[in-house]
N, C-alpha and C positions, 0 to 999 in steps of 0.2 A: 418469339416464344411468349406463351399467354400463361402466368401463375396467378395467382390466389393473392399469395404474401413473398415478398422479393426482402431477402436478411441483407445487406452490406455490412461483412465483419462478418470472418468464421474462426472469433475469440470464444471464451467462455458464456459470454451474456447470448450472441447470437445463435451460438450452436445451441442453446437450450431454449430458446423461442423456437427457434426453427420443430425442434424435438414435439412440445406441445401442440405448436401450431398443426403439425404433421400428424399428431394423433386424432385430432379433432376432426380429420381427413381433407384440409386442407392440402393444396398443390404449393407445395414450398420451394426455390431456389435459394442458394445463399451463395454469395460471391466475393471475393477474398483476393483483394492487387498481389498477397503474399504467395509464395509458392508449395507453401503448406498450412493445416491449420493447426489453432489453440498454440504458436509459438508459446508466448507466454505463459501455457497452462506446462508447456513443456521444459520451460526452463525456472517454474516458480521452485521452491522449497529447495534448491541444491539438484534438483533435477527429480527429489519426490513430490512435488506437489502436495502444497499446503490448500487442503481444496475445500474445507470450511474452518472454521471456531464454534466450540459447543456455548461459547460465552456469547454468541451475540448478541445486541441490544442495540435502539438506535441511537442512544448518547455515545456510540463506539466510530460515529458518521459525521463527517463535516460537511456542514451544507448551507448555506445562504437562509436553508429552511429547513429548521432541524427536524422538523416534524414528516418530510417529503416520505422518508425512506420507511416510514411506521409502516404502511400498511402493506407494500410489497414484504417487505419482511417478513411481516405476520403470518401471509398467507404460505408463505415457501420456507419453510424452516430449517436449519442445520440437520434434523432430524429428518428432514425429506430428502434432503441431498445425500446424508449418510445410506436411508434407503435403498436407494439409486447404487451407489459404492458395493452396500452390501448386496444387491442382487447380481449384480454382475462377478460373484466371489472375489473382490477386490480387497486383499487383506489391508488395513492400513494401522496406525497407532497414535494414541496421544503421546505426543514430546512435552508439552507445557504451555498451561493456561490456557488449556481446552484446544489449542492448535493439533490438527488431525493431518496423518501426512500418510502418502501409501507407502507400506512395508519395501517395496522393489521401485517403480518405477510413475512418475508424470506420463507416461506414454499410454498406460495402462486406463490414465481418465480420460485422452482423448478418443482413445479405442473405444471407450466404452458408452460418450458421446458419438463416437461414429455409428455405430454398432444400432447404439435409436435412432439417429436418423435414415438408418439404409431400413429397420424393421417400422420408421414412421414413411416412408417413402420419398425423406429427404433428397431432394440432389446437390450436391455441392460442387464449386469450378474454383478453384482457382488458379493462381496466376493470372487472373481477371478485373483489373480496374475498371473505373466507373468514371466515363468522362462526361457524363451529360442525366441530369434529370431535370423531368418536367411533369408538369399537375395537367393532367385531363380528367374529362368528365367520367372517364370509367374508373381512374384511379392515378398511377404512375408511367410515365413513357421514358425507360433509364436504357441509356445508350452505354454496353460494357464493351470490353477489350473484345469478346466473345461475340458479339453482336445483340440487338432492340433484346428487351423484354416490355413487357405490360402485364404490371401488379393491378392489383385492388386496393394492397395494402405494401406501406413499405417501411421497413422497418432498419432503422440505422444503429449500427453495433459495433461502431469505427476506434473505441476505444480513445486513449488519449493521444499525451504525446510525448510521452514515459518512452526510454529506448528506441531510439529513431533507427539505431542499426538494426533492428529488429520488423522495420516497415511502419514503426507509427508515425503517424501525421495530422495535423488538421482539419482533414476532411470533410469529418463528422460535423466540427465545427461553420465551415464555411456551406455547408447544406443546410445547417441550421438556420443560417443568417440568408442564408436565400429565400427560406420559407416565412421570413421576417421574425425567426427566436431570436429575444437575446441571447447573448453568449457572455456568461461572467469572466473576468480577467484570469488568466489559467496560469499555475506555476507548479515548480517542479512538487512534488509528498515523497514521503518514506524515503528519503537522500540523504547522505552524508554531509557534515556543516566543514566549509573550509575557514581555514587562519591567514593571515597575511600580517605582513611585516614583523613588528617582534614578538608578536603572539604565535606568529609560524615558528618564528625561531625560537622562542622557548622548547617546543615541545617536538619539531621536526625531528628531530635523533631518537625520539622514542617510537616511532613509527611500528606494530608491531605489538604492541604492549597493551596489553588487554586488562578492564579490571570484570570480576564475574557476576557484581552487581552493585550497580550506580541508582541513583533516583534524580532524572532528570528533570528540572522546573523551568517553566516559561511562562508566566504572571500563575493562574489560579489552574494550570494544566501541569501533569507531574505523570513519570514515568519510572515506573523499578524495574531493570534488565540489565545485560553485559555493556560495556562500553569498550570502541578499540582507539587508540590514537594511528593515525593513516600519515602517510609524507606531506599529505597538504592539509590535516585538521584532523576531525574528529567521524567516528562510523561506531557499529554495529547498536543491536536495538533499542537502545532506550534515547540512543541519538537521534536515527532513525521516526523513531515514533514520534520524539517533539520537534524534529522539525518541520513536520506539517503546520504548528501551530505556531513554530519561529518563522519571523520575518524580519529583513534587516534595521537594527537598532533596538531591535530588542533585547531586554536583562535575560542573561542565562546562568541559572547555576546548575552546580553540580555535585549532590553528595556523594563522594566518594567510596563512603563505608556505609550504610542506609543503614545494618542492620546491628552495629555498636556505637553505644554514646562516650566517642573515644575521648572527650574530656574527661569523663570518667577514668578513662582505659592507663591512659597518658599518667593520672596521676597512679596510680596502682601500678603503673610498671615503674615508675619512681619509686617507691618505697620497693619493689621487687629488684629490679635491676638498676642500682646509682650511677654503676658505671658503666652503663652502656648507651652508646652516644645514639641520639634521636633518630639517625636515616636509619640505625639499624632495626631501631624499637618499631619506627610506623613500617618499615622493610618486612615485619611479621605479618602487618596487614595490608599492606597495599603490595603493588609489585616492586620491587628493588628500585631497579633505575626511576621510575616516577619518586617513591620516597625519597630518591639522593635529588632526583632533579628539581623536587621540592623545597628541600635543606638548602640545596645551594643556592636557589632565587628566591626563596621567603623566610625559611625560616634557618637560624644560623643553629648547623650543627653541635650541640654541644653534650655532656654527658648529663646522663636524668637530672643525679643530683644538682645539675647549679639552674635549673630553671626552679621559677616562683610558681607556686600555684595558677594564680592570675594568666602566670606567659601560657602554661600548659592548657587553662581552660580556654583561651585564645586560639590557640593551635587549632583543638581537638573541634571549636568552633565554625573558625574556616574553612577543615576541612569537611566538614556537612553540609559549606555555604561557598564551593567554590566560583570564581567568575570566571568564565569563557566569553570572549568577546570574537564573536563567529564575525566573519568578512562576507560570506555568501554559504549557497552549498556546489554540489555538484553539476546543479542542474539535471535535465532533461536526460542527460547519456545513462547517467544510473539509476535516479530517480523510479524507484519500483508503478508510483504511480500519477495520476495529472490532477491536482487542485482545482478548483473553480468550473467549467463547462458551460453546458446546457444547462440556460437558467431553470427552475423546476416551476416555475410562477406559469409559464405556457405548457406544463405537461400535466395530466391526470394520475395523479398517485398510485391512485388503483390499478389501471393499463398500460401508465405510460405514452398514451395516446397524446398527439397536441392538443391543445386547446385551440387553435389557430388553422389546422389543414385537417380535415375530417382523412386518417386513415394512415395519418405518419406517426411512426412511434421510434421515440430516443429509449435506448436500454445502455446498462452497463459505463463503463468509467467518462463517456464521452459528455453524462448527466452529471450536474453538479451535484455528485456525493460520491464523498472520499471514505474509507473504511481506515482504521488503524493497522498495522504492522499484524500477520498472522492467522490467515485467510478471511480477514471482514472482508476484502474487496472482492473475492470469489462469490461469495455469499450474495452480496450486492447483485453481483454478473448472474448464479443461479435466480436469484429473487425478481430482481427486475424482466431478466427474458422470460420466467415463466409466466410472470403477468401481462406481459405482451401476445406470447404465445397465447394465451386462452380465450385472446378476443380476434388479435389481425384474421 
């Protein structure tokens, strides 16, 4: 078979290159080792897909080069992607801090990427791996499960290596290094941090236990959201969000209350309540079992009146500055998405194009940029394939 522009990855970045590139009246294939596509668009937000943030910005991007992500951004906006939503009468809603999710169903965006590609003259295969590419003078010669193609243009949209039960892999990566890109050191993002030994044990019995918002810190990076304690550590997002930027041996705290200055509080339920003993007082503002489990390992339970001001301002202290001494995280099996990639120093900001193989282009997570927690990485995937699409 002879196309145009040949997508590998029929995830979010590729299905919407493919989209552009197909308008343009390019001859597009895209091909997918998975047995369907956009898993991951299907199982993002709880199963509604979180499929942009109206906050986007590129200080919201981790990158080797903070600057890579500017200009695809620019050109493709939350506001463009929302377009797209609303033409297709795609009801959806803001939940918080600009995160956009469809009213019913994740099914509903991939339908509605399918939907352009069959009206952009898309053809999609999967259940189709890629066991061979090579550079000739007309373009690309990729040997799939399905049998030869010859591109012009080829365009890799392999994603990370975020949820392997899901079909992700390496791929992306060792194609990269065949075409001689570097590839930055890759690790798990948006993961849960695990505990080990008596920091597991501290807090393993509360597994469950939710607070509804924490402010997470990791040097001059700081996150305000929910936090849960898990049987083997710590989850939900304000964890989530700074362990992209945790790495092992790093100081982590954790304010517990962000938005009362409970050495304040502490002393004013002293003079309110004398005789009401401490797990009960912080039990008002934190969850029960965490307050007792607090009491019983740091601080000694006693009634308001016999602590000193000083003991109270201490208290209310800690708890704004607590330490977690994380062991690792999840890794890769839940890890929402993949760290490091395709260095960006061998790609063209603007296309995505290599710098090094006239006609290959890296889109989407497989590229060294990571979005934070709450559709930045969608955005990324929209942004980056449509700059790809408008040239392959």
């Amino acid at each position: 078979m002879k196309v145009d522009v040949l997508v590998i990855g029929a995830g979010a970045a590729g299905l919407m290159c493919a989209i552009v590139a197909g308008q343009r009246g390019r001859s597009v294939l895209v091909v997918d080792h998975a047995n369907k596509v956009g898993k991951k668009i299907l199982m993002s937000g709880g199963g509604r897909c979180n499929f942009t943030n109206t906050g986007v910005t590129p200080a919201a991007y981790l990158s080797a080069n903070p600057h890579f992500a500017k200009s695809a951004l620019a050109r493709y906006t939350p506001w463009d992607f929302i377009a797209l939503v609303e033409k297709h009468r795609i009801a959806y809603h803001e939940k918080e801090l600009g995160q956009l999710f469809c009213d019913e169903s994740s099914k509903l965006i991939v339908r509605m990427l399918l939907d352009e590609c069959a009206q952009a003259g898309v053809r999609i295969e999967t259940s189709c791996g890629v066991k061979r590419v090579r550079k000739t003078d007309e373009g690309f010669n990729v040997v799939t499960a399905h049998g030869e193609v010859h591109a012009q243009s080829l365009v890799v949209a392999t994603g990370g290596l975020s949820i392997p039960s899901m079909g992700a892999s390496g791929f992306g990566y060792e194609l990269a290094r065949q075409f001689g890109h570097a590839v930055l050191p890759t690790r798990a993002g948006l993961v849960p941090l695990t505990l080990s030994g008596k920091h597991q044990e501290r807090y393993q019995d509360l597994s469950g236990v939710a607070l509804p918002l924490t402010e997470t810190r990791v040097g001059k990076h700081s996150f305000r959201a929910g936090m849960l304690f898990t049987h083997r550590g710590l989850s939900g997002p304000s964890i989530l969000q700074i362990s992209s930027y945790w790495q092992a041996g790093d100081d982590l705290r954790i304010d517990l209350h962000p938005e009362r200055d409970l050495a304040a509080w502490l002393q004013e339920q002293r003079v309110a309540r004398p005789a009401a003993e401490l797990k009960n007082v912080l039990g008002d503002v934190l969850p029960r079992r965490l307050a007792q489990r607090l009491c019983e390992l740091w601080f000694e339970s006693r009634p308001m009146r016999q602590y000193r001001e000083a003991e109270l301002k201490s208290i209310g202290e800690q708890l704004h500055d607590w330490p977690i001494v994380a062991s690792g995280t999840e890794g890769y099996r839940t890890a929402e998405v993949t760290l490091g990639g395709v260095d960006t120093d061998g790609i063209s900001s603007s296309t995505m194009q290599s710098k090094l193989v006239n006609g290959l282009y890296f889109i989407g997570e497989v590229v060294d940029v990571t979005g934070w927690l709450g559709g930045y990485n969608f955005q990324w995937a929209w942004a980056s394939g449509h700059a790809a699409g408008e040239v392959a």
